[in-house]
One Martini backbone bead per residue (centre of mass of N, CA, C, O) as a GRO file, in nm:
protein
   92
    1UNK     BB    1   5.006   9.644  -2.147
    2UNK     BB    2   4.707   9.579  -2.282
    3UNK     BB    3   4.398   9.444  -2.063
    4UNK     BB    4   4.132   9.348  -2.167
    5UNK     BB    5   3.832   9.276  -2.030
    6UNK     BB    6   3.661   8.963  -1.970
    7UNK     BB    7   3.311   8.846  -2.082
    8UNK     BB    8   3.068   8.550  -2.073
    9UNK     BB    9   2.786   8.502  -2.280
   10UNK     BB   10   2.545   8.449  -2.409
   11UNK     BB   11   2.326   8.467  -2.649
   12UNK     BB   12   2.073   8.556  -2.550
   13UNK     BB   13   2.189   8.787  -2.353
   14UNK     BB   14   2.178   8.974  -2.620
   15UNK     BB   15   1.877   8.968  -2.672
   16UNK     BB   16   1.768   9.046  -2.373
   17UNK     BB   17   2.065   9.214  -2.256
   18UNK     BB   18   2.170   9.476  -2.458
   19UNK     BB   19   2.208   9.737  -2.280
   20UNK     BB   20   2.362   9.637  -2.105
   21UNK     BB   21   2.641   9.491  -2.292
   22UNK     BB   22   2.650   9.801  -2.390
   23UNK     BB   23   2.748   9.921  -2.154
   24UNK     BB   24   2.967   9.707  -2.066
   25UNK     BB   25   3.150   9.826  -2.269
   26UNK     BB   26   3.150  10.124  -2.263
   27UNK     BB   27   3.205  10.195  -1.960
   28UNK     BB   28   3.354   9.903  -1.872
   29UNK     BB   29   3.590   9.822  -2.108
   30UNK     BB   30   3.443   9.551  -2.213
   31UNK     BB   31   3.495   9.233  -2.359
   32UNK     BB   32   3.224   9.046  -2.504
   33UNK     BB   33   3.138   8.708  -2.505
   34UNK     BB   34   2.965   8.530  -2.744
   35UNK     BB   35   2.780   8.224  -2.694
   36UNK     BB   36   2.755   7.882  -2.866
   37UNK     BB   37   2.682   7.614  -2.703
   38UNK     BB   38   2.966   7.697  -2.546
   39UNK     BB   39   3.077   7.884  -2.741
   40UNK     BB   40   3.282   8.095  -2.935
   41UNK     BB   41   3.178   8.363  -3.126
   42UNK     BB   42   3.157   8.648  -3.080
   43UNK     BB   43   3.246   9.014  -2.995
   44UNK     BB   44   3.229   9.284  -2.814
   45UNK     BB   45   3.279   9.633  -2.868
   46UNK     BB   46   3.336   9.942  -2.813
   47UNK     BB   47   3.400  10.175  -3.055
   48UNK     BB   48   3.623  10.333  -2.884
   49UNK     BB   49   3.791  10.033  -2.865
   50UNK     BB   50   3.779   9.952  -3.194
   51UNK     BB   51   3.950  10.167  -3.276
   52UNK     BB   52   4.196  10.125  -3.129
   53UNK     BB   53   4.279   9.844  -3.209
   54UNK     BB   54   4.293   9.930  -3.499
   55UNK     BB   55   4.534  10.142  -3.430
   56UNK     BB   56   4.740   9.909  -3.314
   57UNK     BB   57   4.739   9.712  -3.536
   58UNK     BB   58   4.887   9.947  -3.758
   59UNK     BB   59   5.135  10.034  -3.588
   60UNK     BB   60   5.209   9.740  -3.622
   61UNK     BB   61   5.260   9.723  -3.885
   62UNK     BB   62   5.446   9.928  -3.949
   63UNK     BB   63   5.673   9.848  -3.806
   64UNK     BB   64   5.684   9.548  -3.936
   65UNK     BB   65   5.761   9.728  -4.179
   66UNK     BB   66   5.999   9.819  -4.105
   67UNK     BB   67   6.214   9.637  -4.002
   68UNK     BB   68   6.210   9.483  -4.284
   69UNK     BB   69   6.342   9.748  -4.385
   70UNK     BB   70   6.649   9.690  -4.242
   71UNK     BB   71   6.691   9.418  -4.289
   72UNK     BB   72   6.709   9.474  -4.624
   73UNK     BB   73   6.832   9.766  -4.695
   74UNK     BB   74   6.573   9.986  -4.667
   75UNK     BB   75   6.739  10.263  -4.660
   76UNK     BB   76   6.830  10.602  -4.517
   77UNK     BB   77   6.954  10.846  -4.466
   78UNK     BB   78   6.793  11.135  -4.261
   79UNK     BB   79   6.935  11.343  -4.463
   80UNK     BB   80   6.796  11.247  -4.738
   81UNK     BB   81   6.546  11.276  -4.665
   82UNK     BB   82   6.462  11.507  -4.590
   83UNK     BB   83   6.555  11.661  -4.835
   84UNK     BB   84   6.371  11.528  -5.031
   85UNK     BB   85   6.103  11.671  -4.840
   86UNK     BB   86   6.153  11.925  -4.972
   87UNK     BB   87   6.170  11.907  -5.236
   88UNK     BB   88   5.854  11.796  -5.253
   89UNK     BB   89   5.754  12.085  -5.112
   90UNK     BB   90   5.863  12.288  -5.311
   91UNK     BB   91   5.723  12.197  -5.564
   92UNK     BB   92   5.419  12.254  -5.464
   0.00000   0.00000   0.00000
């Protein structure tokens, strides 16, 4: 499993070491929490962290609903599926 590295700082230095912040997000791939009054606020994350993250997001919920299609006998078997797919590739 992937472990995000995370580290936290104030809002201040948000504000004051935004460069800074930003390359340790960036190079060091590391998930910056920027906290208000001691409590965590927002998280700072390079965006292609954000990326990935939400592609495993998305492929976490197709999993979990092909799941939920097996639990309720939503399925089809392989040969006909394909079947299927080929029907309507050569439709078009």
């Amino acid at each position: 499993m992937l472990a995000l590295k995370e580290t936290i700082r104030p809002s201040a230095d948000l504000r004051n070491h935004y460069s800074e912040i930003s390359r340790q997000c960036r190079e060091e791939k590391e998930a910056v929490i920027i906290t208000v009054n001691g409590r965590g606020d927002t998280v700072s994350l390079s965006y292609e962290e954000y990326q990935n993250m939400k592609a495993r997001i998305e492929l976490l919920e197709i999993l979990a609903q092909a799941q939920d299609d097996v639990k309720e006998g939503r399925i089809a078997p392989i040969d006909e599926t394909f079947d299927d797919l080929r029907k309507m590739l050569a439709e078009e």
